[in-house]
C-alpha positions in Angstrom: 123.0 40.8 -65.0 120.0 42.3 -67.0 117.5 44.9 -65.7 116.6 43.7 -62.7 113.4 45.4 -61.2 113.5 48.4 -58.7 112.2 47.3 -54.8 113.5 47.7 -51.2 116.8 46.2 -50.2 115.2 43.6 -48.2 112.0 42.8 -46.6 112.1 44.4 -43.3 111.6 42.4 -40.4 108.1 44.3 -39.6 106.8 44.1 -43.0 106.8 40.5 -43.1 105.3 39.5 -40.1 102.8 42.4 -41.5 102.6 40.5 -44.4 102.6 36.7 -43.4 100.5 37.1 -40.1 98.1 40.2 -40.6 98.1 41.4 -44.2 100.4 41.5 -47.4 98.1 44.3 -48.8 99.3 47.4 -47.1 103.0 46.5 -47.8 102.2 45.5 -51.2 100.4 49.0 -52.4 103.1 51.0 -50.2 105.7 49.2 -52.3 103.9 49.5 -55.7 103.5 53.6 -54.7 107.0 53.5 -54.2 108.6 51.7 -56.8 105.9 51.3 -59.7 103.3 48.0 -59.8 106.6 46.0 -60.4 109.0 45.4 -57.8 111.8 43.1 -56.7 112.6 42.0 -53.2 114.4 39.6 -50.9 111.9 37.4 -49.2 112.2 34.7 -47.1 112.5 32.4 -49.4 114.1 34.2 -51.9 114.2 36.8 -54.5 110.8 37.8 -55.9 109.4 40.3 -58.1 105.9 41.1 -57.4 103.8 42.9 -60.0 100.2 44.1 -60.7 100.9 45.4 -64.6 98.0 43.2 -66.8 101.1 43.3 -69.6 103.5 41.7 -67.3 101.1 39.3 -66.3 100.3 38.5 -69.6 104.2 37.9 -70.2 103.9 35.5 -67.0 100.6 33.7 -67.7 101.2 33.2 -71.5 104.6 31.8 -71.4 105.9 28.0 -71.8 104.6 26.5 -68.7 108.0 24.7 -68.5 109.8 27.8 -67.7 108.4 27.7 -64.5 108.9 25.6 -60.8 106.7 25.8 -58.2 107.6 28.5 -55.6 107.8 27.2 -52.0 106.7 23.7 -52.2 108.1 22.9 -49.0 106.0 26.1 -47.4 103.0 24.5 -48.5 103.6 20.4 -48.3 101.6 20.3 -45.1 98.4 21.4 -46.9 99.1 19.9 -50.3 101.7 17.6 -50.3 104.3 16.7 -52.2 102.2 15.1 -55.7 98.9 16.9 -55.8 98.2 19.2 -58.9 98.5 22.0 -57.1 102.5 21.4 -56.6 103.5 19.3 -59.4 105.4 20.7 -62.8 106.1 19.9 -65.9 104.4 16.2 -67.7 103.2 15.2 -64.7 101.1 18.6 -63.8 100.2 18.7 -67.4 98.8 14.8 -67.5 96.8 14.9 -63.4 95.3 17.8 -64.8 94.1 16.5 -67.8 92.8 14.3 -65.8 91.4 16.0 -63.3 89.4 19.2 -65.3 86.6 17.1 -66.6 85.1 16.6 -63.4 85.3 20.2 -62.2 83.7 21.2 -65.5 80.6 23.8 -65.0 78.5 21.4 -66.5 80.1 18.8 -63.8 78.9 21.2 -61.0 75.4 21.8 -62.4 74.5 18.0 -61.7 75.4 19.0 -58.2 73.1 22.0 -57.7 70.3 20.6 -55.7 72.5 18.8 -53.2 74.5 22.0 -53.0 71.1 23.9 -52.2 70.0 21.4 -49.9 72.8 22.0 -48.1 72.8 25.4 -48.0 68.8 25.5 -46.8 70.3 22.8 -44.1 73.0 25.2 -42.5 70.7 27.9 -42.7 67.3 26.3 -40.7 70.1 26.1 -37.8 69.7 30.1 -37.7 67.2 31.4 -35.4 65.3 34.6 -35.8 66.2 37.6 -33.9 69.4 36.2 -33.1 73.7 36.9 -34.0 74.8 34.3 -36.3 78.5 34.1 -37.4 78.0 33.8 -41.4 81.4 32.9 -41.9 81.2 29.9 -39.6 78.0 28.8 -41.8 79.8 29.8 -45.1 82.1 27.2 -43.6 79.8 24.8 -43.1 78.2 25.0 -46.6 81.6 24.6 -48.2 82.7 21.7 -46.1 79.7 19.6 -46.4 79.9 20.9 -50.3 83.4 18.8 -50.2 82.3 15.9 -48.4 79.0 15.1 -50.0 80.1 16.4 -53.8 83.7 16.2 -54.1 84.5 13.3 -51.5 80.9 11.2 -52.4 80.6 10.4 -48.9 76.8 9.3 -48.4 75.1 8.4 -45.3 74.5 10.0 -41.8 77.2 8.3 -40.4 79.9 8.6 -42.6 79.1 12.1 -43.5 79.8 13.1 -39.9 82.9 10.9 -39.4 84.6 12.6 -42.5 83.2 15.8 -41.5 84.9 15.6 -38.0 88.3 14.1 -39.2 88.3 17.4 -42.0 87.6 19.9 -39.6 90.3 18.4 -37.2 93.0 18.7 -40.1 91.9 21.8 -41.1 92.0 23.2 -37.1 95.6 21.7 -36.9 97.5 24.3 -39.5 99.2 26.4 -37.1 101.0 29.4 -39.0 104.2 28.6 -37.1 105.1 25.2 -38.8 103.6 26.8 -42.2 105.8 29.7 -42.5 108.9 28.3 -40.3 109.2 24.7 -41.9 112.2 24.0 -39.4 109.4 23.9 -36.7 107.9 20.9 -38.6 108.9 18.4 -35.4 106.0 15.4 -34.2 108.6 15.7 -30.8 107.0 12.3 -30.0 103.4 13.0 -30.7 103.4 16.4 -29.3 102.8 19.7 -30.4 101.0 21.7 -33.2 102.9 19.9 -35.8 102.5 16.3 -34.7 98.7 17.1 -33.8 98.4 18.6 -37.8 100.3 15.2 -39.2 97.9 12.8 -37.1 94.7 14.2 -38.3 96.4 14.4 -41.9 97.0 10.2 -41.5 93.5 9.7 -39.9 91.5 11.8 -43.0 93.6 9.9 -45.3 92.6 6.7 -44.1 88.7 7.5 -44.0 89.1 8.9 -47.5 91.4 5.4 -48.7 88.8 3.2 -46.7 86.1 5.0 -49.0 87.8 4.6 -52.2 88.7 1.3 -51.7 85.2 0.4 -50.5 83.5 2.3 -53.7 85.7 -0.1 -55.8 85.2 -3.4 -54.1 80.8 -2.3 -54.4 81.4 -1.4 -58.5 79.6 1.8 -57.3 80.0 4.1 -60.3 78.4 7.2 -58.8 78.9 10.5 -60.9 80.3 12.7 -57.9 83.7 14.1 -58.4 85.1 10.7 -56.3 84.2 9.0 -58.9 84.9 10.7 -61.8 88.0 10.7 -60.4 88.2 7.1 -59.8 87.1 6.4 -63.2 89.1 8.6 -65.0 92.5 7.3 -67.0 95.7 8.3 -68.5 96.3 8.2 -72.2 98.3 5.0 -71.7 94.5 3.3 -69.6 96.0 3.9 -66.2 94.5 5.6 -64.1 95.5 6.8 -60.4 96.1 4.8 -57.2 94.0 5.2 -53.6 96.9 7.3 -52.2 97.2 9.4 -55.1 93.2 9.9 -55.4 93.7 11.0 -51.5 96.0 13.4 -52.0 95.1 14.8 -54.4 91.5 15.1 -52.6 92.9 16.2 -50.1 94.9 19.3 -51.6 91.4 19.7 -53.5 89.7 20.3 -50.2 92.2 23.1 -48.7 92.4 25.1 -51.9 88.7 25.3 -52.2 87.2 25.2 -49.0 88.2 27.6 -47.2 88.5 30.1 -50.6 85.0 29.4 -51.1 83.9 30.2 -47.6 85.7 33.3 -47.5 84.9 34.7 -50.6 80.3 33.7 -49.9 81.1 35.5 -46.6 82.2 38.7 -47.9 79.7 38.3 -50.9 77.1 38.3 -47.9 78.4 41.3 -46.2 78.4 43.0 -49.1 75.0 42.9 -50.0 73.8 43.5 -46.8 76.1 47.2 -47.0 74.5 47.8 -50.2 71.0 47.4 -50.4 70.3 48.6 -53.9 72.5 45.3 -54.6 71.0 43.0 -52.7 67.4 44.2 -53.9 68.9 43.7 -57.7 69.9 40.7 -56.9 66.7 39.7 -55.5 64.7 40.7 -58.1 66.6 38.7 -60.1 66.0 35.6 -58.2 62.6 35.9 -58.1 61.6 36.3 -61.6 62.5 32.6 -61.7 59.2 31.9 -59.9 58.6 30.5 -56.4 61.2 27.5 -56.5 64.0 28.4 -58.7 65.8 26.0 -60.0 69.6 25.8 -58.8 71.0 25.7 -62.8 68.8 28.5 -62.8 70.3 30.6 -59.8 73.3 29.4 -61.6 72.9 31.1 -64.6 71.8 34.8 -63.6 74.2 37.2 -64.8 73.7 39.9 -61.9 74.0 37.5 -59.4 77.9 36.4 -61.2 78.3 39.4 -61.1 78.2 40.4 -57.6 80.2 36.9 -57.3 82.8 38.6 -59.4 82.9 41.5 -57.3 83.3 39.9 -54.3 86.3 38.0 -55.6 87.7 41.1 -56.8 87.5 43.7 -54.4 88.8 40.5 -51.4 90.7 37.8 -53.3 91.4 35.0 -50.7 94.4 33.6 -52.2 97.1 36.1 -53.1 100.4 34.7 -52.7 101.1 32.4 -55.4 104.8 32.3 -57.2 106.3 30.9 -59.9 110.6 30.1 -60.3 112.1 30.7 -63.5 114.6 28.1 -64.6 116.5 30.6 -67.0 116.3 34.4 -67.3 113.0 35.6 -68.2 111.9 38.5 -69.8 109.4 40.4 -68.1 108.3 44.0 -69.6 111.7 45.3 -70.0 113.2 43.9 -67.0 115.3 40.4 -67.0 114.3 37.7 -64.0 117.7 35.8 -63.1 117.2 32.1 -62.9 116.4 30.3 -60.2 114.1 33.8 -58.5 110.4 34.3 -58.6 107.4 36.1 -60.0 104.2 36.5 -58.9 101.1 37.9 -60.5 99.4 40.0 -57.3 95.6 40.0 -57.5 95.8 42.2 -54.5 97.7 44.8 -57.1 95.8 44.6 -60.3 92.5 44.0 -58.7 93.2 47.3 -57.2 94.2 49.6 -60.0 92.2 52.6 -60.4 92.7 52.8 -64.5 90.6 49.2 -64.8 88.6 49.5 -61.9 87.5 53.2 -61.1 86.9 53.8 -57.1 88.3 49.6 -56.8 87.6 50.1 -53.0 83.8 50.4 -54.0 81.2 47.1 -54.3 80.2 48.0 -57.5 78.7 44.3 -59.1 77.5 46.4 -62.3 81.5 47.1 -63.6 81.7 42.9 -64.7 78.3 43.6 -66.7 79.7 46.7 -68.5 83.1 45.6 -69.2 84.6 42.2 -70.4 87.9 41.9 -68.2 91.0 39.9 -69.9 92.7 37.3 -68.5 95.3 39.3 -66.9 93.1 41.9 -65.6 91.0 39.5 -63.5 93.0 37.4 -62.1 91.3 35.8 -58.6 91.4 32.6 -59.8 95.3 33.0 -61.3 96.1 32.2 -65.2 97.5 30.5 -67.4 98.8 26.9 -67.4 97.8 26.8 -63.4 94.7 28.9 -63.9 92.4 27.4 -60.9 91.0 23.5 -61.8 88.0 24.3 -59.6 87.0 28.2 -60.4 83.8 27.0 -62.5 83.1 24.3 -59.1 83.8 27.9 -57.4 81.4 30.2 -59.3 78.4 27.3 -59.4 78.6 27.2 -55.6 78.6 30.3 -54.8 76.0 31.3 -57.2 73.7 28.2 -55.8 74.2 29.0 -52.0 73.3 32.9 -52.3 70.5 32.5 -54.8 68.7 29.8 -52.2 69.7 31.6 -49.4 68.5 35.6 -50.6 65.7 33.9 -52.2 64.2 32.4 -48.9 65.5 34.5 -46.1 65.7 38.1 -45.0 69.0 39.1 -43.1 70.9 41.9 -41.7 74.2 42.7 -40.6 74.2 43.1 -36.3 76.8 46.1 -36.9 77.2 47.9 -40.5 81.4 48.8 -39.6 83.9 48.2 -42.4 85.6 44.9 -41.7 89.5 44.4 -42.7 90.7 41.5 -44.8 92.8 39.8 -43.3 95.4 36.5 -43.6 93.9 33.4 -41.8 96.7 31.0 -42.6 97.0 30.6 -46.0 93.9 32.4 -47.5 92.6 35.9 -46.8 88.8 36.5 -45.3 87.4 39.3 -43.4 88.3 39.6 -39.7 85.6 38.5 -37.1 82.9 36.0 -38.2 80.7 38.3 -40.3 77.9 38.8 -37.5 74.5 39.0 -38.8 70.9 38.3 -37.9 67.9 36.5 -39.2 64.9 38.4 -39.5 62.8 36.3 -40.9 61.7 34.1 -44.3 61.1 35.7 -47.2 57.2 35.2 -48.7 57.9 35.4 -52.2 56.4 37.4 -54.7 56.7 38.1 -58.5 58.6 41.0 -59.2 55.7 42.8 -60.9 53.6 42.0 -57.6 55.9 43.4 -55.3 56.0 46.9 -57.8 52.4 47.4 -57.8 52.0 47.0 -54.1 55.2 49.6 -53.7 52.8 52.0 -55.4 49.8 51.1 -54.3 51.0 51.2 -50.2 53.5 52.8 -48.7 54.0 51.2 -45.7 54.5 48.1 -47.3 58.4 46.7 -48.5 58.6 47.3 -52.2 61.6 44.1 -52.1 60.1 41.9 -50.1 57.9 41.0 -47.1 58.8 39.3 -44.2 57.3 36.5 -42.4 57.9 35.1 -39.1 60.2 32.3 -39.8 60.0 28.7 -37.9 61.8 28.2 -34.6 65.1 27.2 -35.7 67.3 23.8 -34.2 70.4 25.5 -32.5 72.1 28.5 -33.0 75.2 28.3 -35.5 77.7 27.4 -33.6 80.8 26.0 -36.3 83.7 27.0 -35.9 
């Protein structure tokens, strides 16, 4: 056997249900202390080297995609499935993802812009001033609706809310217990977590067949993702069945809803902890003028940045593997076939050397450096380098440019909050209180300077008007 790399002798007991209930961080940077940013150990599902060294990831991310399997399929099958492009290998991941990038495309995403700010503005009037909101629940909510209206194509009141309900009821069925302990996985006739989670699985995949099926019978040829998807074909002219389209909307709808929501929540939080950020960033915003447009928002390179940072600092996903089917090579160390790797954006996000004081919100570090690849690596890399991070970055760009750019907000309680695992994403624990205190009246940037100088007791960012009586409180879930 080659050099294997140093790690523990197992993965204690207490350091995985640290890892795969609470948090993987803490174990990860006490193991990285311990035995250098790459490490071997004995998982639950086998050997796996961990590491958070850009070359090694470079070794990982630039080799022949064929080396690789997918780690853990059977972990995952009851959020993607067994034939979505998130699981598959080899010719077939190669040609669904072909097929599937075009419509994820930033320029895709930009024709989406104003629904994606509409729908933002629409969560948001739900908000009343004065009151505790839970800003992950609405970051939620934006990014759900986001799915349904731009990736699903689902139009109308009606419909909207039916495949609204039938998503949130798959997505409130993952228990942890069936995820992480497949021999749980029993429907113990129609009872239990796991039989509740495969019943709103069947019922979403229906609605989303029963659309498909309907958009083909009209000739609709709408230019949402549904149907880009719908119209898009193989080399050979085929192109891909109902069920396939289903699944693989489906798999499309865990790994970026609740990624997105996580990561616009903690973007949020930040700003409202640093408010020589949030001012920057609202300065940027409004030297677009009174009504920006969304390609606009989308296109500011402070506001990325802070979008950056956010992903950096709390990645949501962090736990993705690769098998090697023969020995691989990894910076001086040999992988024995059939164990895993993973690149850990938890590790490398973290370093010190590329980002000085990482535990700081520092938006300004992706506008003086240019990161490689392997250094920023929230999105993965490589051959399996996230389809939708340009659907990710438009979005969230969109949804805090319209939001900062119309409302004031603070956070009720200015503690440090942890990141923490909520199933299989990361997001911050709690719901991200804040409060609305008001509607912005918008100024030019220049306008808002002179009257800083001119008046002291009048806001140099912005000044706050009493906003309208909102509908309801947030109250998603």
């Amino acid at each position: 056997m080659g050099n294997l790399p140093p790690g523990p002798s197992a993965f204690s007991l207490v350091d995985f249900i640290r890892a795969g209930f609470i948090s993987s961080e803490p174990v990860l940077k006490r193991y990285a202390a311990q035995y250098g940013p790459t490490f071997r150990l004995k998982s639950p599902n086998g050997m796996l080297t961990i590491t958070g060294d850009p070359e090694a990831i470079r070794a990982i991310y630039t080799a022949d995609p064929d080396v690789f399997d997918v780690w853990a399929v059977e972990l995952t099958e009851p959020v993607f499935g067994r034939s979505s492009v998130v699981v598959t290998t080899g010719a077939r991941h190669r040609r669904d993802r072909k097929l599937l990038g075009p419509p994820f495309s930033a320029g895709a995403m930009r024709a989406h812009g104003a629904t994606i700010a509409d729908i933002a503005l629409d969560v948001a009037s739900r908000w009343r001033p004065g009151r505790s909101f839970s800003m992950l629940a609405a970051t939620q909510a934006i990014a759900l609706d986001v799915i349904v209206r731009v990736v699903f194509g689902v139009r109308g009141d009606e419909r909207v809310g039916r495949t609204r309900a039938a998503v949130l009821r798959l997505v409130e069925s993952l228990s942890p217990s069936f995820i992480v302990i497949p021999a749980l996985r029993r429907e113990l006739g129609g009872f239990g977590p796991y039989a509740r989670n495969q019943r709103a699985a069947r019922a979403l995949d229906a609605l989303l067949v029963e659309e498909i099926r309907a958009r083909r019978a009209s000739g609709d040829d709408a230019q949402d993702i549904l149907g880009l998807m719908m119209s898009a074909r193989h080399d050979d002219g085929g192109g891909m069945s109902d069920a396939e389209i289903a699944e693989q909307l489906r798999a499309i709808l865990f790994a970026g809803h609740e990624t997105t929501a996580m990561s616009l929540a903690w973007a949020m939080y930040w700003l409202h902890r640093e408010p020589a950020v949030r001012a920057r960033v609202v300065d940027e915003i409004d030297a677009l003028g009174p009504a920006p447009a969304p390609e606009a928002l989308a296109s500011l390179p402070y506001l990325e940045a802070v979008c950056l940072e956010a992903l950096r600092i709390h990645p949501p996903v962090v736990d993705v593997a690769r098998v090697v089917k023969r020995p691989f090579e990894l910076k001086g160390y040999t992988i024995p076939a059939g164990e895993a790797v993973a690149a850990s954006p938890l590790l490398v996000l973290g370093r010190e050397d590329l980002y000085p004081s990482p535990e700081r919100f520092q938006p300004s570090r992706f506008l003086e450096r240019r990161f490689s690849p392997f250094e920023f690596i929230a999105f993965g890399g490589g051959a399996r380098r996230c389809l939708g991070a340009a659907f990710a970055m438009v979005e969230m760009k969109v949804v805090l440019g319209t939001i900062l750019g119309r409302y004031r907000l603070r956070l009720e309680r200015n503690a440090p909050l942890r990141h923490v695992r909520r199933g299989l994403t990361m997001g911050p624990r709690g719901g991200v209180a804040m409060i609305l205190e008001g509607e912005r009246e918008r100024r030019a940037v220049g306008e808002r300077a002179a009257a800083a100088q001119g008046s002291q007791a009048e806001p140099a960012i912005e000044h706050v008007a009493p906003g309208p009586a909102a509908r309801c409180p947030m109250g998603f879930s």
